[in-house]
C-alpha positions in Angstrom: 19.4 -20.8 6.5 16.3 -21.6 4.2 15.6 -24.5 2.2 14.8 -23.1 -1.1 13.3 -25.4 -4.2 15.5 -25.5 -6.7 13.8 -23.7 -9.9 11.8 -26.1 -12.2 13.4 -23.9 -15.2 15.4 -20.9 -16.1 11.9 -19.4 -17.5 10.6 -19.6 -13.9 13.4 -18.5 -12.5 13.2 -15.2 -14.9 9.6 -15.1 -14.0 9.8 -15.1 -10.3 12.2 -12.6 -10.7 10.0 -10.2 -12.7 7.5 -10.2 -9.4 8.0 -6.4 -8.1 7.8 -5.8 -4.5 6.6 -2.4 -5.2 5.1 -0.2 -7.7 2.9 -3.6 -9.0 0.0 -2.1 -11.2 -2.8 -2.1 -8.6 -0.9 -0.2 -6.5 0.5 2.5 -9.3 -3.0 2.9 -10.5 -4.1 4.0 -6.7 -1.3 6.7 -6.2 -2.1 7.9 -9.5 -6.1 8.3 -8.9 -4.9 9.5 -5.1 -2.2 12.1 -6.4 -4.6 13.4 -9.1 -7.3 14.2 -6.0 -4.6 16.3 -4.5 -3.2 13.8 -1.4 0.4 13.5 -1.2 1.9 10.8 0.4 5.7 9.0 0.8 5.5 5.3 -1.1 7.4 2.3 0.4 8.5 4.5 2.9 10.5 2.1 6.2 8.5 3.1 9.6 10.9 2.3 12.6 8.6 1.4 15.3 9.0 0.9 19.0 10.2 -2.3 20.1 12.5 -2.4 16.8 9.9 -3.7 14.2 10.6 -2.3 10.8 7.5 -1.7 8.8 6.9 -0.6 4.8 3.4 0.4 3.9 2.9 0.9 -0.3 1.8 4.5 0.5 2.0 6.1 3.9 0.2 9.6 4.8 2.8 10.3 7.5 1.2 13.5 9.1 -2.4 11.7 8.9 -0.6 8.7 10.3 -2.4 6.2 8.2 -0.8 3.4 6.2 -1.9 1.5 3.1 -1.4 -1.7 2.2 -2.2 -2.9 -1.7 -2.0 -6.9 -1.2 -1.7 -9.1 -3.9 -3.9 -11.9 -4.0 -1.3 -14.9 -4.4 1.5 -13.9 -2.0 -1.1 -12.3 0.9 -3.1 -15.5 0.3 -6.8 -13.8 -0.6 -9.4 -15.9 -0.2 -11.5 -15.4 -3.1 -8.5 -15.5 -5.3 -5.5 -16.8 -3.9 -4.0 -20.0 -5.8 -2.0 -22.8 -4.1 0.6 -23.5 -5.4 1.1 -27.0 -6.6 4.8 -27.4 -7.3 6.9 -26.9 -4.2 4.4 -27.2 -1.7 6.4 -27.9 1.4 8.4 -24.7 0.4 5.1 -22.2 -0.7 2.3 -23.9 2.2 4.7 -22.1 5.1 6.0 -19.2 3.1 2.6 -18.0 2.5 1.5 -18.6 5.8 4.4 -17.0 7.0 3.5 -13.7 5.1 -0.2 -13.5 6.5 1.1 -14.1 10.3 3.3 -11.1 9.2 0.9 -9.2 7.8 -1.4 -9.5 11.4 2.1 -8.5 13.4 2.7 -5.2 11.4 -0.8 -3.9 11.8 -0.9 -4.6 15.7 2.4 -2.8 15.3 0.9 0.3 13.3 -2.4 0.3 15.3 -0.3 0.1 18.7 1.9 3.1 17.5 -1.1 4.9 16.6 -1.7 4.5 13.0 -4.8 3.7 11.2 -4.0 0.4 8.8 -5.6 0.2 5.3 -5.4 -3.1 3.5 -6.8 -3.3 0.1 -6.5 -6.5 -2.0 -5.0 -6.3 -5.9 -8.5 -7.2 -7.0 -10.7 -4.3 -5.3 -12.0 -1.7 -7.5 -10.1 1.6 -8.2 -12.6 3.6 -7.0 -13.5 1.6 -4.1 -10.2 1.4 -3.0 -9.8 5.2 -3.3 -13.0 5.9 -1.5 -11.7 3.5 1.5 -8.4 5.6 1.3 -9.9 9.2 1.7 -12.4 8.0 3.9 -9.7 6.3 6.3 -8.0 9.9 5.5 -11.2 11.5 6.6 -11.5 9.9 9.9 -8.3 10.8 11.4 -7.7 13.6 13.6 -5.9 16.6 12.2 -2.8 17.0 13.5 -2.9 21.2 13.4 -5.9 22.0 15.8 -5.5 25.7 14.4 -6.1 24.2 10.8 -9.6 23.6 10.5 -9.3 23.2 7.2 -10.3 18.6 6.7 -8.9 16.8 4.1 -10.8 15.6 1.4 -12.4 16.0 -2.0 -13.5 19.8 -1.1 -9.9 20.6 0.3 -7.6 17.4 -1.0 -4.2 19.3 -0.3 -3.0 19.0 4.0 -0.7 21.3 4.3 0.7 18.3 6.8 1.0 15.8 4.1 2.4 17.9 1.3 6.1 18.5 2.8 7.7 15.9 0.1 7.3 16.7 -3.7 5.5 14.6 -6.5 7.6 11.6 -7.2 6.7 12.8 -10.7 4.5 15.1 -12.4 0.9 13.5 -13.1 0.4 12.0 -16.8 -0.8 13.9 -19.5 -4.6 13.9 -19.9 -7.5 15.3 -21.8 -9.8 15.4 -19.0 -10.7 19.3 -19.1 -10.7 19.3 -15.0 -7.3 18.6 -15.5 -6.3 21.1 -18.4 -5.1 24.6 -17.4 
């Protein structure tokens, strides 16, 4: 068992428990702009690989095989803007360590069971991150040789990738390439 710091306060505590493992704002902003181009995808969905490892990308294309990772900048220590922590640092120095060697194991993982691995840090901008997405999307082979159809901004909708609904319908907007 893990030797955990005890909390400095009951305000920490209530902050550290506020930190989402999923659906964080960088990564909410990205399905949106990738479910408003037409892609549907499964989010935080468990991939059982070979050898027993257990892996959650933020948004997997399943039938494109291609897995997205939205890494925020402290706990994936970033190195333009990942703080150390200065409280605790016996306890954060390893942890943090710890979740990059992990990070390097899961994409070995995906790559070796044929998936292509995106990782896109909290920081990168929306669009940039979506263009990386569709492009990684792009240069996968389609599954369906008879559907020549490619994904992308002229056809954004796989027929492969569209077998789960929305998780919800799209916001409201005035954009008139969005109004019926």
């Amino acid at each position: 068992m893990a030797d955990y710091p005890h909390p400095a306060s009951e305000g920490r505590s209530a902050n550290m428990r506020a930190n989402r493992r999923t659906d964080t704002k960088p990564e909410l902003a990205l399905r949106h702009a990738l479910h408003r181009l037409g892609y549907r995808y499964r989010k935080d969905y468990r991939l059982d690989l070979d050898g027993g490892r257990r892996v959650r990308p933020d948004i997997a294309f399943t039938a494109r095989k291609v897995a997205v990772f939205v890494d925020g900048c402290f706990w994936h220590a970033c190195p333009e803007h990942g703080s150390k922590p200065r409280a605790n640092e016996w306890y954060w120095g390893p942890k943090l360590i710890k979740n990059v060697e992990r990070d390097r194991i899961n994409d070995a993982a995906l790559i070796l069971a044929g998936w292509t691995v995106v990782r896109l840090w909290e920081h990168v901008p929306l669009d940039e991150a979506v263009s990386t997405v569709v492009a990684a999307l792009g240069a996968t082979i389609d599954p369906d040789p008879a559907n020549p159809i490619a994904p992308g901004p002229a056809n954004p909708v796989n027929p492969a990738d569209t077998a789960e609904p929305p998780q919800r319908n799209p916001p409201a907007t005035d954009d008139p390439l969005f109004a019926g």
